[in-house]
C-alpha positions in Angstrom: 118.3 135.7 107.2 114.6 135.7 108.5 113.0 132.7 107.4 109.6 133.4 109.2 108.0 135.1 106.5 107.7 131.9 104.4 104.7 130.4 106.4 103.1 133.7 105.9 103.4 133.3 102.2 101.7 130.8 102.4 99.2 131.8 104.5 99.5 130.5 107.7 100.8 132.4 111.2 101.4 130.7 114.1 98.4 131.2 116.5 98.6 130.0 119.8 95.1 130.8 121.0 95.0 130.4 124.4 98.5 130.5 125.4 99.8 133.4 127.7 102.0 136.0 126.0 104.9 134.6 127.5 104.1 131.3 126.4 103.3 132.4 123.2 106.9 133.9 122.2 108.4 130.6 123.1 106.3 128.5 121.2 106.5 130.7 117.9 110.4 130.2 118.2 109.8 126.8 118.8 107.6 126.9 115.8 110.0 128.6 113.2 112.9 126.2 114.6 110.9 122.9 113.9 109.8 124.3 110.1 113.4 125.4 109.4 115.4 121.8 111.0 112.8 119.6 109.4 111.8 122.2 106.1 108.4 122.4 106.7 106.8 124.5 103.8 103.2 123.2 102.7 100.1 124.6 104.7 98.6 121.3 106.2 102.2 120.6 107.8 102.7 123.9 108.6 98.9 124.0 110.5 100.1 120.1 111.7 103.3 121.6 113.4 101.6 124.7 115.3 99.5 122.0 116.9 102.4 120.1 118.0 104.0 123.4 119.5 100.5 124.2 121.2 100.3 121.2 122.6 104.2 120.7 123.9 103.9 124.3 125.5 101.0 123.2 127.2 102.6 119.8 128.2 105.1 122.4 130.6 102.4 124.1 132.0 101.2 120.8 133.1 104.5 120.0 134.7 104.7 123.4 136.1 101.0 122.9 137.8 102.6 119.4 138.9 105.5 121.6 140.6 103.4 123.8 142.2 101.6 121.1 143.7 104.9 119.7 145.3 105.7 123.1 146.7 102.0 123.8 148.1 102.8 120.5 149.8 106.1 120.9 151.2 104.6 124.3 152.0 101.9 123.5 154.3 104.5 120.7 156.1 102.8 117.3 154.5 105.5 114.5 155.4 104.6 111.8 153.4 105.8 111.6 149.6 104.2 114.1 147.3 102.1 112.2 144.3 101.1 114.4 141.6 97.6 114.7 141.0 96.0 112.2 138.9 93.8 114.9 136.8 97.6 116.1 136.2 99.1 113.2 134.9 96.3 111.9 133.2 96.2 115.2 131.3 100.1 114.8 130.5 100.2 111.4 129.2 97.0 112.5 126.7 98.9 115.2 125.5 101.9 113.3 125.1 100.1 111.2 123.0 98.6 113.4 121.0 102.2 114.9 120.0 103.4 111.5 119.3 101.1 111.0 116.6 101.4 114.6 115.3 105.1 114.0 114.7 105.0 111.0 113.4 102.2 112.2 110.5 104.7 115.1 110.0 107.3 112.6 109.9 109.9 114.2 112.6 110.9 110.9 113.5 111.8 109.9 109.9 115.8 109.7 111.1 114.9 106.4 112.8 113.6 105.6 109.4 115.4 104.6 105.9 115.0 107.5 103.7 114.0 106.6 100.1 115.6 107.5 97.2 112.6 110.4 96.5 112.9 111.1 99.9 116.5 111.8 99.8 116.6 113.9 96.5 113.3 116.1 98.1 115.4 117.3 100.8 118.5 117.6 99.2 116.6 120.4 96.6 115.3 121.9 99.7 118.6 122.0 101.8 120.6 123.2 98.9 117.5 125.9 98.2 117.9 127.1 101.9 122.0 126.8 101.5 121.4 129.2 98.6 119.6 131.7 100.9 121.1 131.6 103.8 125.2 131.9 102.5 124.9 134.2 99.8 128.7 135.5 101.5 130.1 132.6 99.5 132.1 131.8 96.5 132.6 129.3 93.6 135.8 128.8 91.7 138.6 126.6 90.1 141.6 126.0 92.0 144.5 127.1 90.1 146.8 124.5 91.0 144.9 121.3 90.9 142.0 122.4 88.7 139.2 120.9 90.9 136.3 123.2 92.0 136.3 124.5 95.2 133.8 127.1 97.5 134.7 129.7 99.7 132.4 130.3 102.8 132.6 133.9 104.4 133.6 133.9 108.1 133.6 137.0 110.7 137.2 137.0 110.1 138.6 134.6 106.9 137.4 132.4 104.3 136.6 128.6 104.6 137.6 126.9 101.8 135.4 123.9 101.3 135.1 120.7 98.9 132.0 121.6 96.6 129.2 119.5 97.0 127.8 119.7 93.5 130.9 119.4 91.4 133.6 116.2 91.2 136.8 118.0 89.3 135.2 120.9 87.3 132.3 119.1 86.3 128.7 120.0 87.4 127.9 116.3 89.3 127.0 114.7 92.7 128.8 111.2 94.0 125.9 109.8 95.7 122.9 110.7 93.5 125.3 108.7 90.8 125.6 105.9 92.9 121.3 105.8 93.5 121.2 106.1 89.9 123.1 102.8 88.9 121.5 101.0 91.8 118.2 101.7 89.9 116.7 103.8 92.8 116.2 107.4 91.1 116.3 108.1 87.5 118.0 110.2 84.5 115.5 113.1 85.6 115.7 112.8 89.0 119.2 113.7 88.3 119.0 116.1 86.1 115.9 118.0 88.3 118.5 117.8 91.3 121.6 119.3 89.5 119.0 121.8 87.1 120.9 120.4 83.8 119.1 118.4 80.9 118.9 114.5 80.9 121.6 114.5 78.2 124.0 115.9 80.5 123.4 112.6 83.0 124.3 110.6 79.6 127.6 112.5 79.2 128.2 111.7 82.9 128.9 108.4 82.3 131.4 108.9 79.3 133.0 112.1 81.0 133.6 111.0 84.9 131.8 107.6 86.4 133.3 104.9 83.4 136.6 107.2 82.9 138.5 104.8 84.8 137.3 101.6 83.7 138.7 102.3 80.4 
């Protein structure tokens, strides 16, 4: 499925003024790859990223102007070592930095980073929102033998049969949010926003599954 049509719902197109066109068709892949891997979807990040995919096509053209240099060198039979030009890597390193702190406001180095408990229930609604899309060749059911409910996910040639994420036996429920949820780090709605039931249904939780066993 063609995800490149959500930036321009909202608005935005990647521009790249100023690249050549060759240039440009790698940095609007580059673009859609970054929104899509790190689900990019509001307008200021989405303008944020296109200046970080300006900017890192235009950190190789540096380093391909910093080739050419070596060549013209070699070329013209200059024995000693080739430097690159300073202009060059002073215009490098500014760059670099400049992607470094677009990055980190867009927070594409938040794997080095604890996620928080918000953090963690955001991009799970947007992950399983984008699984939605993308495997609509896929299948829910019960298994007949043990009960417990299980997906199927369409291959060129077979079925994968897969534990479902969303579901502990045949109940509608997720393992880890439960376990943020008695460590006091999301709440009842966070819960119930993540799964789409009511808050009740987080109260029957308890009683149904999570203090089954202590009884």
């Amino acid at each position: 499925m063609d995800n490149s049509n959500n930036s321009k719902d909202l608005g935005y197109k990647f521009q790249g003024t100023g690249l050549t066109a060759k240039e440009h068709r790698q940095a609007k892949k580059l673009f859609e790859e970054y929104r899509n891997q790190y689900h990019i979807d509001t307008l200021s990040d989405l303008q944020l990223l296109g200046e970080v995919v300006f900017r890192e096509t235009l950190q190789i053209r540096y380093k391909q102007q910093a080739e050419k240099c070596a060549k013209d060198a070699k070329e013209t039979n200059d024995k000693k070592p080739h430097i690159v030009p300073k202009y060059i890597r002073e215009a490098l390193d500014e760059n670099l930095e400049q992607i470094l702190i677009l990055k980190d406001k867009l927070g594409l180095f938040s794997e080095s980073k604890e996620e928080t408990p918000f953090q963690y229930i955001q991009t799970l609604k947007k992950k399983f929102k984008k699984w939605m899309e993308d495997n609509q060749g896929s299948r829910s059911f019960a298994c007949p033998h043990c009960s417990k409910m299980v997906m199927l996910k369409i291959k060129m040639d077979a079925w994968d049969a897969l534990k479902h994420p969303f579901f502990k036996d045949r109940i509608l429920a997720n393992e880890h949010l439960w376990k943020l949820y008695k460590e006091g780090k999301i709440t009842k709605k966070d819960i119930a926003q993540t799964l789409g039931c009511a808050v009740d249904y987080v109260d029957s939780l308890e009683e149904r599954i999570y203090n089954k066993g202590s009884k």
